[in-house]
C-alpha positions as CSV (number, residue, x, y, z in Angstrom):
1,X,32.5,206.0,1.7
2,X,32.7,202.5,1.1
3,X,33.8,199.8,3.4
4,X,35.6,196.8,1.0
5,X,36.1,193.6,3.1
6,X,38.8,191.5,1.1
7,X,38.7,187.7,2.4
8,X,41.2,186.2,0.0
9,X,42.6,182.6,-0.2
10,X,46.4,182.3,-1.3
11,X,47.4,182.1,-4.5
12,X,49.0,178.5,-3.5
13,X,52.6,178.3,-4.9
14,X,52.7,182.0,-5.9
15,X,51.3,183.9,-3.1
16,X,50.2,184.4,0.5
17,X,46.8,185.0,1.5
18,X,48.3,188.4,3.0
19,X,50.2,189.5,0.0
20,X,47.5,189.0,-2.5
21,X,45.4,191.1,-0.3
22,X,48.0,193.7,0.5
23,X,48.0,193.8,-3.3
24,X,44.4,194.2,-3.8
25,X,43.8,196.9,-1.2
26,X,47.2,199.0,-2.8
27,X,44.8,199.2,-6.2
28,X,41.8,199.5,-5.0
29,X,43.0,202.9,-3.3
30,X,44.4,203.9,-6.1
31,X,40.8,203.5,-7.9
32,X,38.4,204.6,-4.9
33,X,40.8,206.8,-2.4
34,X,37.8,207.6,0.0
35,X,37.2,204.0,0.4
36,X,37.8,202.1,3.8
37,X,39.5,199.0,2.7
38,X,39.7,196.0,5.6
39,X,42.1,193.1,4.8
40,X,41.2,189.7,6.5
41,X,43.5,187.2,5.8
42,X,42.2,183.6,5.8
43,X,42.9,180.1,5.2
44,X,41.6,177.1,5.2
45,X,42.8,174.7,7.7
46,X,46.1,173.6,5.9
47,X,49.5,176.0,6.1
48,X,48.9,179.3,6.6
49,X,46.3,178.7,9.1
50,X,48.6,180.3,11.7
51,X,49.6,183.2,9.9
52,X,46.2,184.0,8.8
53,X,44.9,184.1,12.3
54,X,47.6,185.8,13.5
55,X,46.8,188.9,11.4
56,X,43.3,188.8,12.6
57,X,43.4,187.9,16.2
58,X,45.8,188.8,19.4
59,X,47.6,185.4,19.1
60,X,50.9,185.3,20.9
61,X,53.4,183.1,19.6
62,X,54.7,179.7,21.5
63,X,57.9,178.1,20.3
64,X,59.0,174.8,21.6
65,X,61.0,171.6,19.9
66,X,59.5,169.0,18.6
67,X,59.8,165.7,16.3
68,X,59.8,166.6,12.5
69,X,57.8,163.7,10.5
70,X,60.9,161.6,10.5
71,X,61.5,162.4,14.1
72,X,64.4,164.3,13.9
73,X,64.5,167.7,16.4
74,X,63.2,171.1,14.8
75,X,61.6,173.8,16.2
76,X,58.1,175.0,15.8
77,X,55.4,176.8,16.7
78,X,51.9,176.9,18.2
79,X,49.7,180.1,18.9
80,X,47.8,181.2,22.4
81,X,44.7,183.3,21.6
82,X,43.7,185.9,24.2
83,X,41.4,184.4,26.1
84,X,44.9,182.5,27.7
85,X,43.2,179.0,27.2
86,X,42.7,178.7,23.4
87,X,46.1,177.1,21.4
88,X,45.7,177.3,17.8
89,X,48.2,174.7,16.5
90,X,49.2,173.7,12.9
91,X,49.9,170.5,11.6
92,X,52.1,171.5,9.1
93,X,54.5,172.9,11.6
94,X,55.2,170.1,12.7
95,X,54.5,167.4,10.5
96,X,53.9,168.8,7.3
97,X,55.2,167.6,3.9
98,X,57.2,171.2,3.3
99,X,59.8,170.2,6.0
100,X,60.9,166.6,3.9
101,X,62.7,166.9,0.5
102,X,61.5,165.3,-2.2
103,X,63.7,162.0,-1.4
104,X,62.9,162.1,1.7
105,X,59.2,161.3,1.7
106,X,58.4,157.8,3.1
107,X,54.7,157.1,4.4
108,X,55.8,153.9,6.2
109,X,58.2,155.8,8.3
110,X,56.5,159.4,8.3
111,X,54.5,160.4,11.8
112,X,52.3,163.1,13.4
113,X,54.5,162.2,16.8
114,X,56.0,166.3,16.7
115,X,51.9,167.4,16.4
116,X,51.0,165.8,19.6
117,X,53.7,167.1,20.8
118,X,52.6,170.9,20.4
119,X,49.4,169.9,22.0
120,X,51.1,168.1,25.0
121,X,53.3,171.8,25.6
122,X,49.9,174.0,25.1
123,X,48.4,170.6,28.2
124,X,51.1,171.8,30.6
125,X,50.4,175.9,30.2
126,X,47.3,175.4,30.8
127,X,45.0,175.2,27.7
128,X,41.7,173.1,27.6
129,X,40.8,174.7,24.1
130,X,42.0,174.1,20.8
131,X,41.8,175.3,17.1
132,X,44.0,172.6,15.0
133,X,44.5,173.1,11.5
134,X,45.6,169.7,10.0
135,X,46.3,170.6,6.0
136,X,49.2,170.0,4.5
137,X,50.9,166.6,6.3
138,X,53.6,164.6,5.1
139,X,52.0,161.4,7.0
140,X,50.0,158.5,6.7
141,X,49.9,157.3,10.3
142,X,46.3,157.2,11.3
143,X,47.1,160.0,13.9
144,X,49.1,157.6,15.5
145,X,52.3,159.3,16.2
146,X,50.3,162.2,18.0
147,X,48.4,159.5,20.2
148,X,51.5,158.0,21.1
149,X,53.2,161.8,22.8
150,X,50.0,162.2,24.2
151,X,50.5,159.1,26.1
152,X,48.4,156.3,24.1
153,X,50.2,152.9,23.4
154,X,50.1,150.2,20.6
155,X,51.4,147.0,20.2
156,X,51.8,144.4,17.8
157,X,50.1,140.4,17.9
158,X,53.0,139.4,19.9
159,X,52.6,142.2,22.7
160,X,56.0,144.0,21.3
161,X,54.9,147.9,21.4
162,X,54.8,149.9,18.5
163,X,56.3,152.9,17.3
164,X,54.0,155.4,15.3
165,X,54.6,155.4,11.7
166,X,52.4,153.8,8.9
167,X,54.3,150.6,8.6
168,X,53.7,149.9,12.5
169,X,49.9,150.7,11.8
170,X,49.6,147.3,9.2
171,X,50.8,145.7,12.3
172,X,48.9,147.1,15.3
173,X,47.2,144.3,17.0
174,X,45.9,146.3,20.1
175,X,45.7,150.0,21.6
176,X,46.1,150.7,25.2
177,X,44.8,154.2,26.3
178,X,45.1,153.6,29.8
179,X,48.3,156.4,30.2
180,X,46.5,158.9,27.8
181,X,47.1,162.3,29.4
182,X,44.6,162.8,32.0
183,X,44.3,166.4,31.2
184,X,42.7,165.6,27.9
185,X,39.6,164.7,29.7
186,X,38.5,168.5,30.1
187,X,40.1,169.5,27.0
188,X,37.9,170.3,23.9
189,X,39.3,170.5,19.8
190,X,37.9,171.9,17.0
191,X,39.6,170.6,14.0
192,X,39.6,172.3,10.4
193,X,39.5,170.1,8.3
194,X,40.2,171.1,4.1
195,X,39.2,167.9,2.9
196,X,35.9,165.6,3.6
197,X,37.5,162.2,2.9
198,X,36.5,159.3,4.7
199,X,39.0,157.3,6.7
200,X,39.7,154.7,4.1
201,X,38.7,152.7,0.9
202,X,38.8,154.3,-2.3
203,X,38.3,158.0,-1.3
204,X,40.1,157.0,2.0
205,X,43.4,158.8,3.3
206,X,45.7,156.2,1.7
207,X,44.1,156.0,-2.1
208,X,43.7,159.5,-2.6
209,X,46.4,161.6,-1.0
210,X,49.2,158.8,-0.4
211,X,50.5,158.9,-3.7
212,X,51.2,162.8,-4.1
213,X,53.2,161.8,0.0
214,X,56.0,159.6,-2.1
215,X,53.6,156.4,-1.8
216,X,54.4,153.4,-3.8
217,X,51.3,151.3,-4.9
218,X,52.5,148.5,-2.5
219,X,52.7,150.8,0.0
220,X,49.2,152.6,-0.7
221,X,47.8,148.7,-0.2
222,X,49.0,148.4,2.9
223,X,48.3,151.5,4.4
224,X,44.9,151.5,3.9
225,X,44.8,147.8,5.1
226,X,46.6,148.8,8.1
227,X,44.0,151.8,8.8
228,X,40.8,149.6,8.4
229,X,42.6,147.2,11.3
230,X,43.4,150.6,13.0
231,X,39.7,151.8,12.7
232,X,38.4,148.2,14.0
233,X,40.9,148.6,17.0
234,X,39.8,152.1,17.5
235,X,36.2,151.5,17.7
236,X,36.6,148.7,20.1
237,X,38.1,150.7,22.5
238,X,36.5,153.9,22.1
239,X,33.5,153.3,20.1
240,X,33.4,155.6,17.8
241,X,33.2,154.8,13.8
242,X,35.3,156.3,11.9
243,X,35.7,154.4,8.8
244,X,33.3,156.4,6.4
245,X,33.5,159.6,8.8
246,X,33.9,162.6,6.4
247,X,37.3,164.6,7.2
248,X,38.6,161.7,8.6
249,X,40.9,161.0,6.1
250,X,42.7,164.2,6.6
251,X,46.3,164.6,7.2
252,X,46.6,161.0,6.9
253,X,43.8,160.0,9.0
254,X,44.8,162.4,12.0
255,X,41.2,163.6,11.2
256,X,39.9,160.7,12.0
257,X,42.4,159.9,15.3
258,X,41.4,163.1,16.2
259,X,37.9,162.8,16.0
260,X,37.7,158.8,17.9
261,X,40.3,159.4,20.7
262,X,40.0,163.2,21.6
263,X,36.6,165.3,22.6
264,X,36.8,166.8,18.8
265,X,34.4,168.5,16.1
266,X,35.7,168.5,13.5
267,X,34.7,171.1,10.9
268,X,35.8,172.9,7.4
269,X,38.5,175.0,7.8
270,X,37.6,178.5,7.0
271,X,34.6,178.3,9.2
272,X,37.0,177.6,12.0
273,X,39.1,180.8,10.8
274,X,36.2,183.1,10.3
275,X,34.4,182.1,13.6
276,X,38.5,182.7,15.5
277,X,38.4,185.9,13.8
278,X,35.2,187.4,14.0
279,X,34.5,187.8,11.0
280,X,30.5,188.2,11.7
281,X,31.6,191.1,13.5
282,X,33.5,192.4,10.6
283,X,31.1,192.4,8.0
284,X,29.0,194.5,9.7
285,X,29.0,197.3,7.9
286,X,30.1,196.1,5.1
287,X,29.3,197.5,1.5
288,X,31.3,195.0,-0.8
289,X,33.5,191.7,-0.2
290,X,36.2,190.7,-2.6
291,X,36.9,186.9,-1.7
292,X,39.5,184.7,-4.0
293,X,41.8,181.4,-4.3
294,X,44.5,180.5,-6.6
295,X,42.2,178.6,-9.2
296,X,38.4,178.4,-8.6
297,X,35.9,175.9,-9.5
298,X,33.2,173.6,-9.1
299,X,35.1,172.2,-5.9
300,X,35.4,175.7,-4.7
301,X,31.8,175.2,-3.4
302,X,32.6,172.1,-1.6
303,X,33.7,174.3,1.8
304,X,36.9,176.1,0.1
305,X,37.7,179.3,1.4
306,X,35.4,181.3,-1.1
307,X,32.3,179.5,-0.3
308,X,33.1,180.0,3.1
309,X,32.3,183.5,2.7
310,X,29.7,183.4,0.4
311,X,28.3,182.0,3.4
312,X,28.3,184.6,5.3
313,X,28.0,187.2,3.0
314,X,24.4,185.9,1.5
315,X,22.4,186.1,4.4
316,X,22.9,190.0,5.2
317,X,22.7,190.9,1.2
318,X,26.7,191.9,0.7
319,X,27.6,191.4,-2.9
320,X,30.6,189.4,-2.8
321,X,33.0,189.3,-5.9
322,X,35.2,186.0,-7.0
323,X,39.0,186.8,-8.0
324,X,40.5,183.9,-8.6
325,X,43.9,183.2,-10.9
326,X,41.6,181.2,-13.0
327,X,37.9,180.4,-13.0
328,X,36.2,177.2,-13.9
329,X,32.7,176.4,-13.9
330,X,31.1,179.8,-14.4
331,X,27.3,178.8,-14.3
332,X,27.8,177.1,-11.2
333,X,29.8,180.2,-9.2
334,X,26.9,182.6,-10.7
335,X,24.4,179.9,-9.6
336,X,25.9,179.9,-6.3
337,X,25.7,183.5,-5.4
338,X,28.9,185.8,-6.8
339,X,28.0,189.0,-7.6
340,X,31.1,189.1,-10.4
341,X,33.9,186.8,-11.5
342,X,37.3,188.4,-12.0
343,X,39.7,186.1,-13.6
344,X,43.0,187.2,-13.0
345,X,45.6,185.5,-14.7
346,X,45.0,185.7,-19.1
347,X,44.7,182.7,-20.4
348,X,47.2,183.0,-23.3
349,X,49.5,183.4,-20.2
350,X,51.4,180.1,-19.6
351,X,50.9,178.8,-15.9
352,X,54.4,179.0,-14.5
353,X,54.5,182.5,-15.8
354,X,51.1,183.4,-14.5
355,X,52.5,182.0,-11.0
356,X,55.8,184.0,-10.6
357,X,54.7,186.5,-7.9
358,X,55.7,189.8,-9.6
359,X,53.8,188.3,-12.9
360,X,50.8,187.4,-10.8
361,X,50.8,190.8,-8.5
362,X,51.0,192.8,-12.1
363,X,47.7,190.8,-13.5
364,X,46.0,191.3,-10.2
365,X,46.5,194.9,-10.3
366,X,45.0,194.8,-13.8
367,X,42.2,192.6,-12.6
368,X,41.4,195.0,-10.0
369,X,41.0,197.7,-12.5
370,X,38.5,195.6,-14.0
371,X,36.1,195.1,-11.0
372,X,32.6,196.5,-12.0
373,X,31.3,197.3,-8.4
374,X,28.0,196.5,-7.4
């Protein structure tokens, strides 16, 4: 009897990581019954990150209210692994672009305030430990807005504090850590990060991601003005560099806040979920692993979810099969280690009807009957 590990990404805009696997599994019974089928959802770092570990891991669910990225009151939600000292929180909960409509985007105003917020609440119930996915954000701030519920303080050239927000970061003249919470000090983050970005400059937070945030070119200038005087400040008072760090331009430079002010690793994203997960443990074992994302390519060796696996995989000889929506970049995936590459999605197919989920769930079950198994 085979044991069939699936790993897959979601199929981003069409499906979840769960229901592509869900999906998988259903044909791949109907193919091999006597196989022993084991879903692991995963994800990156971005949204999902919650979920995913949720269907892995014990994680109990805390819900509190919190700041949205225009600071109006929502509710969201943070998880507590077993271990009763571990909070795995989500940006995107919190300050990620899904909760703005389209005309509501505005990087000047937008901040991470509601994320620092989750991790004050996990402070006061007592956890020192934290996963903290930081995908998917609707901010520019430089991490400020989560500094400032965590207690940090800026201010202008005048001495006139600051707000959090990206227009208050072109202004920030000085930061004053002296009320950070105290129960930081003992507190350690790792932070998945789905990006390597450096703070700012060309490949910087601001230049790369600010435009798809509702970012004019005017604004984009400034912002990445204002987080070079931010990284000047913050390596003044903390010492730590952050300008070229990679993954600190994540979620707006939060990465990079993240990294200077709080005892933080940061690292890619599906390593952080696997590692949560035990996914070592898993894979032991295993026979096969069917690993996926939406669209693969040469940047799905850059630390995407796929190449997260492979990672594992290679080392203890488990053939591990791509099936992606579409594949780019063949030679290099082969090169890389696949054992196969499913494509799943035809390409006379246009996109937006490849990406409907009943469309997409019919090709993957055709794609699964495909799968020439090692």
């Amino acid at each position: 009897m085979k044991k069939i590990i699936l790993a897959i990404d979601s199929y981003k805009g069409c499906l979840s990581s769960k229901e592509v696997e869900t999906c998988v599994k259903q044909s791949l019974h109907a193919r091999f019954p006597d196989s022993r089928i084991v879903c692991f959802p995963v994800a990156d770092g971005g949204e999902g990150l919650l979920e995913a570990l949720a269907e892995v891991s014990d994680v109990r669910m805390v819900c509190t209210e919190v700041h949205d990225p225009l600071m109006r009151l929502r509710k969201a939600c943070y998880g507590l692994l077993p271990d009763g000292e571990t909070a795995v929180v989500e940006m995107a909960q919190a300050s990620g672009l899904p909760l703005l409509k389209d005309s509501e985007r505005n990087l000047m105003r937008a901040s991470t305030f509601g994320t620092g917020e989750l991790i004050a609440d996990a402070l006061r119930r007592g956890c020192r430990k934290f996963l903290v996915g930081i995908g998917g954000s609707a901010t520019n701030d430089a991490g400020m807005g989560m500094l400032e519920a965590l207690g940090v303080r800026f201010y202008d050239e005048e001495g006139r504090e600051l707000p959090s927000g990206g227009e208050s970061m072109c202004r920030i003249a000085r930061i004053d850590i002296g009320g950070m919470d105290m129960r930081l000090a003992g507190a350690e983050f790792k932070v998945a990060c789905d990006v390597d970005n450096p703070f700012c400059g060309d490949k910087g937070a601001a230049r790369i991601f600010g435009p798809q945030k509702g970012g004019a070119p005017e604004q984009i200038d400034a912002l990445d003005d204002g987080m070079r005087r931010f990284a000047k400040l913050a390596k003044a008072v903390v010492h730590k560099d952050i300008v070229s760090l990679p993954g600190a331009g994540a979620a707006g430079g939060l990465g990079g806040a993240l990294y200077a002010f709080l005892n933080t690793r940061l690292m890619p994203g599906i390593d952080l979920m696997l590692d949560a997960g035990h996914f070592d443990d898993v894979l032991s074992d295993a026979d096969c692993v069917i690993t996926g994302e939406g669209r693969s390519d040469i940047q799905t060796l850059m630390g995407k979810v796929p190449s997260g696996i492979l990672k594992r995989t290679l080392p203890r000889g488990i053939p591990t099969i791509l099936l992606s929506g579409r594949i780019e970049n063949e030679d290099a995936l082969r090169k890389a280690g696949f054992a196969e590459l499913v494509e799943v999605s035809p390409r006379q197919m246009p996109l937006a009807e490849a990406m409907l989920p009943e469309t997409a769930k019919a090709n993957i079950r055709q794609a699964v009957m495909r799968l020439a198994f090692p």
